[in-house]
C-alpha positions in Angstrom: 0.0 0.0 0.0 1.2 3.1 -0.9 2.8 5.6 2.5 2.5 9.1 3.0 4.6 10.8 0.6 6.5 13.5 2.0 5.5 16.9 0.7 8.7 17.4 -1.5 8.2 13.6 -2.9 5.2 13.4 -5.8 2.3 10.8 -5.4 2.8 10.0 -8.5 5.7 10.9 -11.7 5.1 9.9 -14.7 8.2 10.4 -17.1 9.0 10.2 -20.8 5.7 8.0 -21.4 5.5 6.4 -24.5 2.4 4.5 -26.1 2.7 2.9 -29.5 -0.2 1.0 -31.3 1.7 -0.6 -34.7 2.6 2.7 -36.2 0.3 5.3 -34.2 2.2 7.0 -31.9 -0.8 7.5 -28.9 1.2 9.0 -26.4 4.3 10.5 -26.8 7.0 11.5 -24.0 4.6 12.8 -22.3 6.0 13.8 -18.5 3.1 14.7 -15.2 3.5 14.5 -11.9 0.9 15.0 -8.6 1.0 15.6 -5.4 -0.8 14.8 -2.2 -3.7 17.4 -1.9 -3.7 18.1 -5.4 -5.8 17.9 -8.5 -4.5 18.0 -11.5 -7.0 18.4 -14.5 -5.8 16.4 -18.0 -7.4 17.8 -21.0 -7.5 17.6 -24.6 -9.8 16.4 -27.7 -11.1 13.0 -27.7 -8.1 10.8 -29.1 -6.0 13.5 -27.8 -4.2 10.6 -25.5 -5.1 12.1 -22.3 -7.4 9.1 -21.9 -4.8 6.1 -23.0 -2.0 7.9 -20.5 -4.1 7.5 -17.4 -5.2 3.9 -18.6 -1.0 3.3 -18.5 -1.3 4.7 -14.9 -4.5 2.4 -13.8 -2.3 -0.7 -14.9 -5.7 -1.1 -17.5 -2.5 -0.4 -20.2 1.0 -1.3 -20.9 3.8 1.2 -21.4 5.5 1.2 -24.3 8.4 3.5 -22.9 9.2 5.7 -20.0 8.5 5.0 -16.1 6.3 5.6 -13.4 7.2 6.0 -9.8 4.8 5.9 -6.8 6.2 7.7 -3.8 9.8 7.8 -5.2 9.6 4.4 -6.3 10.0 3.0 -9.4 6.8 0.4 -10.3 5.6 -1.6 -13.3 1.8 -1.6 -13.3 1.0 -4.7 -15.4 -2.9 -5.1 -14.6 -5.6 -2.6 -12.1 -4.7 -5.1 -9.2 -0.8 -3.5 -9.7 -2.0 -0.1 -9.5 -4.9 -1.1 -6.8 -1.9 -2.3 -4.5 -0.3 1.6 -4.7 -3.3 3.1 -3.4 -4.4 4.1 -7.2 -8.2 3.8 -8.3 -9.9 4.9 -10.9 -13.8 5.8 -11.0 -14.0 5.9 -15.2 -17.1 7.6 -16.7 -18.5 4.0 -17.8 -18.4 3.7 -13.9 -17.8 -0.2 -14.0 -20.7 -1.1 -11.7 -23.0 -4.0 -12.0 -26.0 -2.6 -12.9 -27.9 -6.1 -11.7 -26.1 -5.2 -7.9 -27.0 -3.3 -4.9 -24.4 -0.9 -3.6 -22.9 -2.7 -0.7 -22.1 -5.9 -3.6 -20.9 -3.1 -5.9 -18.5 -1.7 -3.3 -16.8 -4.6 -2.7 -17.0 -6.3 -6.1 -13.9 -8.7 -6.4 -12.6 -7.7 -2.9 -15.7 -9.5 -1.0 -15.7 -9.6 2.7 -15.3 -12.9 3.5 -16.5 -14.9 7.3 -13.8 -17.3 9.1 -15.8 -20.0 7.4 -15.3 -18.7 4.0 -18.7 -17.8 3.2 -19.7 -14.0 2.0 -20.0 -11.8 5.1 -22.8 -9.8 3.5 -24.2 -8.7 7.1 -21.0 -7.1 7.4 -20.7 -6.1 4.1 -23.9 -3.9 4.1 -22.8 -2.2 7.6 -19.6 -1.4 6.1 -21.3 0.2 2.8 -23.6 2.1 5.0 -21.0 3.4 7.1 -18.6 4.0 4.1 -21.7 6.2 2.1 -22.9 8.1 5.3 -19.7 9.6 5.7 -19.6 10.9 2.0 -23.6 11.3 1.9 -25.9 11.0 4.8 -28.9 11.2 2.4 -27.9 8.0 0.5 -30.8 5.9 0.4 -31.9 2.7 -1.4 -28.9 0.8 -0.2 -30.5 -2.6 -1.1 -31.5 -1.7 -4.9 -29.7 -2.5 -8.2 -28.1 0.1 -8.5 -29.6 0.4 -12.0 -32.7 2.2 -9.9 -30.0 4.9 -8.6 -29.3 8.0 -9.8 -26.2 9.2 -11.4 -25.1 10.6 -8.7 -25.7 7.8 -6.0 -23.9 5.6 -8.6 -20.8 8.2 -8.7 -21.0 8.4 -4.7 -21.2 4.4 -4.6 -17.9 4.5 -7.3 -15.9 6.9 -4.7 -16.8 5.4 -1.8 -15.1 2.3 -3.2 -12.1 4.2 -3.8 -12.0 5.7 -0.7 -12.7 2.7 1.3 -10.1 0.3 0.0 -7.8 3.8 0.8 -6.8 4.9 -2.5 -3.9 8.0 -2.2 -4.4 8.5 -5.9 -7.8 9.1 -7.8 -8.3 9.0 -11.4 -11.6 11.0 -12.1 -12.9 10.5 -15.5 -15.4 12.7 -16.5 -17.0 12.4 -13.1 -19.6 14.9 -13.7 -20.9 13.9 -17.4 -24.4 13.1 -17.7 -25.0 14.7 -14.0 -27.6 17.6 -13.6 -26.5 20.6 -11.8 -27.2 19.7 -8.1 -25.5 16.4 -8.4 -22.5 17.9 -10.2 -22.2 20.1 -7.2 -22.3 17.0 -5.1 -19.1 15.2 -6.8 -17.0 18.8 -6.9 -17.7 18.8 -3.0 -16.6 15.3 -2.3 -13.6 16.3 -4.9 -12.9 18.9 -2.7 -12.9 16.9 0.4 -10.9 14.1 -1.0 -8.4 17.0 -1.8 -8.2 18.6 1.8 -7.6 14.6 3.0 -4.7 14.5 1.3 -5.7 12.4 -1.7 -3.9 13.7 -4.8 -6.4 13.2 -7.8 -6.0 13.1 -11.6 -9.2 14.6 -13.1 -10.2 14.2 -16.7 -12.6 16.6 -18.1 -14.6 18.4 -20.8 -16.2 20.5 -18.5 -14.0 24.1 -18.2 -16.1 24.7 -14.8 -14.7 21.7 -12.9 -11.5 22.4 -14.2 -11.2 26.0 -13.2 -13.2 25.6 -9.8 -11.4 22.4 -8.4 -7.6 22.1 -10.2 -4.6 23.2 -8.9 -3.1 22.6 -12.2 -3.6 21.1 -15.4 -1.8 19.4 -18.6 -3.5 19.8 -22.1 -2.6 17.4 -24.5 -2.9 17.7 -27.8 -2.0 15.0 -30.5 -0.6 12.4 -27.9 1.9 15.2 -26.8 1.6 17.3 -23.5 1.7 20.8 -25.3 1.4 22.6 -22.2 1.3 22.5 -17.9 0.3 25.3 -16.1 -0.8 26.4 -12.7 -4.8 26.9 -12.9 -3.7 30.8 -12.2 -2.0 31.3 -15.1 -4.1 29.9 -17.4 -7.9 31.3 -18.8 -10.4 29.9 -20.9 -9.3 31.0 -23.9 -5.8 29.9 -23.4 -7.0 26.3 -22.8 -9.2 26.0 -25.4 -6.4 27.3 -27.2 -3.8 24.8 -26.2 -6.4 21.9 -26.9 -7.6 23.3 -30.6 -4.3 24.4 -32.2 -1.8 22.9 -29.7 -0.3 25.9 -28.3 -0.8 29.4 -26.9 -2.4 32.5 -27.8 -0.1 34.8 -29.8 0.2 37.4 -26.9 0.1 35.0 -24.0 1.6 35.8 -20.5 1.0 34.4 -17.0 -1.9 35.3 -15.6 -1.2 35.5 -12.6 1.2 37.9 -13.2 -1.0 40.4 -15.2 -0.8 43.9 -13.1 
């Protein structure tokens, strides 16, 4: 499991990361790091390879060159269980629930709570759920339905809780508020927030220029498999995103921001 980084040491560096698909060049030397109580938004078009890079860092994807170290330390992250064991999770916009399965199997889906006997521990299961969604939602309801009967935001509060519970340090957001209406999207960039001021260091993935601008610290934009720009949220507008993800760099008479008078 991964320790308390040290607040010089990244969560997470990624470095000189390569993906190659035959002759398509995916991702290419692209370098990001994160911290602990950070969120870094990762932007770009779809096919962009914003998507693919965080796949490599969810074990869901080989490298094809370049390293990633946890902590300081150099890892290989062959499957999700590799990455799992580090403390990294990933709540992807698909959500990967069972639709058929109430939250409490959900939460614990291939990690089931097992008695001394071997048999499921579902009594203890379903405390452990209730416990685990009170503390991010006291209104949760419904704990016993498929949670095809939930709403998209119970679902995405059942996906965090999962992270949080088997005590992720890194969280790979991907578009967590697509397909949300307003009051729910509110819902996720609080619990983002919270996650943040716990010392999580999250990776966030989105479309959405309002959860990039309210809840990152900073943010790479990639552009053509290639990080074409990383900035502190600060120094960066709008326009100067938008820029970076259409043309691949930055408006003609660009300065920091956050050093305009």
């Amino acid at each position: 499991m991964l320790d308390t980084a040290s607040p010089k040491t990244p969560l997470i560096q990624m470095t000189d990361i390569d993906k190659q698909f035959g002759g398509v060049h995916a991702v290419q030397g692209v370098s990001v790091d994160l911290y602990p109580s950070e969120v870094v938004g990762v932007l770009g078009h779809n096919g962009a390879g914003k998507s693919c890079l965080m796949r490599m860092l969810s074990g869901a994807m080989t490298l094809s060159g370049g390293q990633i170290s946890v902590n300081g330390e150099d890892v290989d992250l062959k499957s999700p269980q590799d990455a799992k064991k580090y403390g990294i999770e990933t709540i992807y916009q698909t959500l990967a629930l069972a639709n058929h399965l109430d939250a409490a199997a959900n939460l614990f889906l291939g990690r089931e709570l097992k008695t001394r006997f071997g048999n499921l521990d579902e009594g203890r299961m379903y405390t452990e759920t209730q416990e685990a969604l009170r503390q991010l939602n006291p209104n949760f309801k419904n704990l016993k339905d498929p949670v095809s009967k939930l709403s998209g935001g119970q679902r995405q509060v059942i996906a965090i809780a999962r992270a949080i519970y088997f005590q992720a340090k890194v969280l790979i957001m991907d578009e967590p508020t697509a397909a949300l209406g307003p009051s729910e999207t509110a819902m996720v960039a609080d619990l983002t927030i919270r996650l943040k001021n716990e010392g999580i260091g999250i990776f966030l993935i989105s479309h959405d220029m309002h959860d990039v601008f309210d809840l990152c610290d900073r943010v790479i934009v990639m552009n053509k498999g290639r990080n074409v720009g990383a900035f502190r949220i600060e120094d960066v507008n709008k326009d100067d995103i938008l820029s970076l993800i259409i043309k691949g760099t930055l408006p003609d008479d660009w300065t920091p921001r956050g050093q305009a008078v």
